[in-house]
C-alpha positions in Angstrom: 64.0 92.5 87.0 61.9 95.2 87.4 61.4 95.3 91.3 65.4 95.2 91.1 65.9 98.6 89.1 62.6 99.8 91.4 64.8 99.1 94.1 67.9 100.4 92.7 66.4 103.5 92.1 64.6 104.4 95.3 67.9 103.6 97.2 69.5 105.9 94.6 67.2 108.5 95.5 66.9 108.6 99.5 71.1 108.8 99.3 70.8 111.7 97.2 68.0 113.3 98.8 69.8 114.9 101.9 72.9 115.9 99.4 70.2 117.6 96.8 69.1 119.6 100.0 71.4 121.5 101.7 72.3 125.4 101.8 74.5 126.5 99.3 77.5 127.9 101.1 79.9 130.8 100.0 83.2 130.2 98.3 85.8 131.0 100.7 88.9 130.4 98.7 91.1 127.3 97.5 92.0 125.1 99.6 95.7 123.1 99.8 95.9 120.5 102.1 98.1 116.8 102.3 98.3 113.8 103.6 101.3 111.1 104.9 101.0 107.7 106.5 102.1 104.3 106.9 99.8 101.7 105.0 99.8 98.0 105.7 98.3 95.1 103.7 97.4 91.7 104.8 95.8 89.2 102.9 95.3 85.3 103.3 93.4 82.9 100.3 92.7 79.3 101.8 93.0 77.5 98.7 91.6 74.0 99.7 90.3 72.5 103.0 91.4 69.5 102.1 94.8 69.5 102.5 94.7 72.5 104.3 96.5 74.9 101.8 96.6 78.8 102.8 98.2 81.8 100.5 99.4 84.6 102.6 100.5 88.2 101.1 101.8 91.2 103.0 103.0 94.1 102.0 104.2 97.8 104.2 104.7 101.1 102.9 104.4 105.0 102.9 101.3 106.2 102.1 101.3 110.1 100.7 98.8 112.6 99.1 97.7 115.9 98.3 
C-alpha cells in the first residue's frame, strides 16, 4: 500500500511541477468567449457471447457553452 501512495504522489508531483513553475503573467482584462457544436454519442454493451446479444444507444444534439 505504501509504494502505491509513494507512487501516487511522485506522479502528483512531476504534473504539477511544470504548472508550479511558470512566469506569472499580467492581468489583461476579462475575458468572454463561447462555444456551439454538434455532439454525437455512440455506444454498444455486448451483453453475452453466447447468444450473441449487443445493446446499442445513440443519441445527436447541439452542443453550446460559454
Amino acid at each position: 500500500m505504501s509504494r502505491f501512495v509513494f507512487a501516487l504522489l511522485a506522479a502528483a508531483a512531476a504534473i504539477a511541477g511544470p504548472a508550479v513553475a511558470q512566469e506569472a503573467k499580467n492581468f489583461n482584462g476579462p475575458f468572454i468567449g463561447g462555444q456551439i457544436g454538434w455532439q454525437q454519442d455512440r455506444q454498444s454493451l455486448d451483453l453475452s457471447t453466447v447468444p450473441p446479444s449487443t445493446v446499442r444507444a445513440k443519441g445527436d444534439g447541439f452542443a453550446y457553452g460559454g
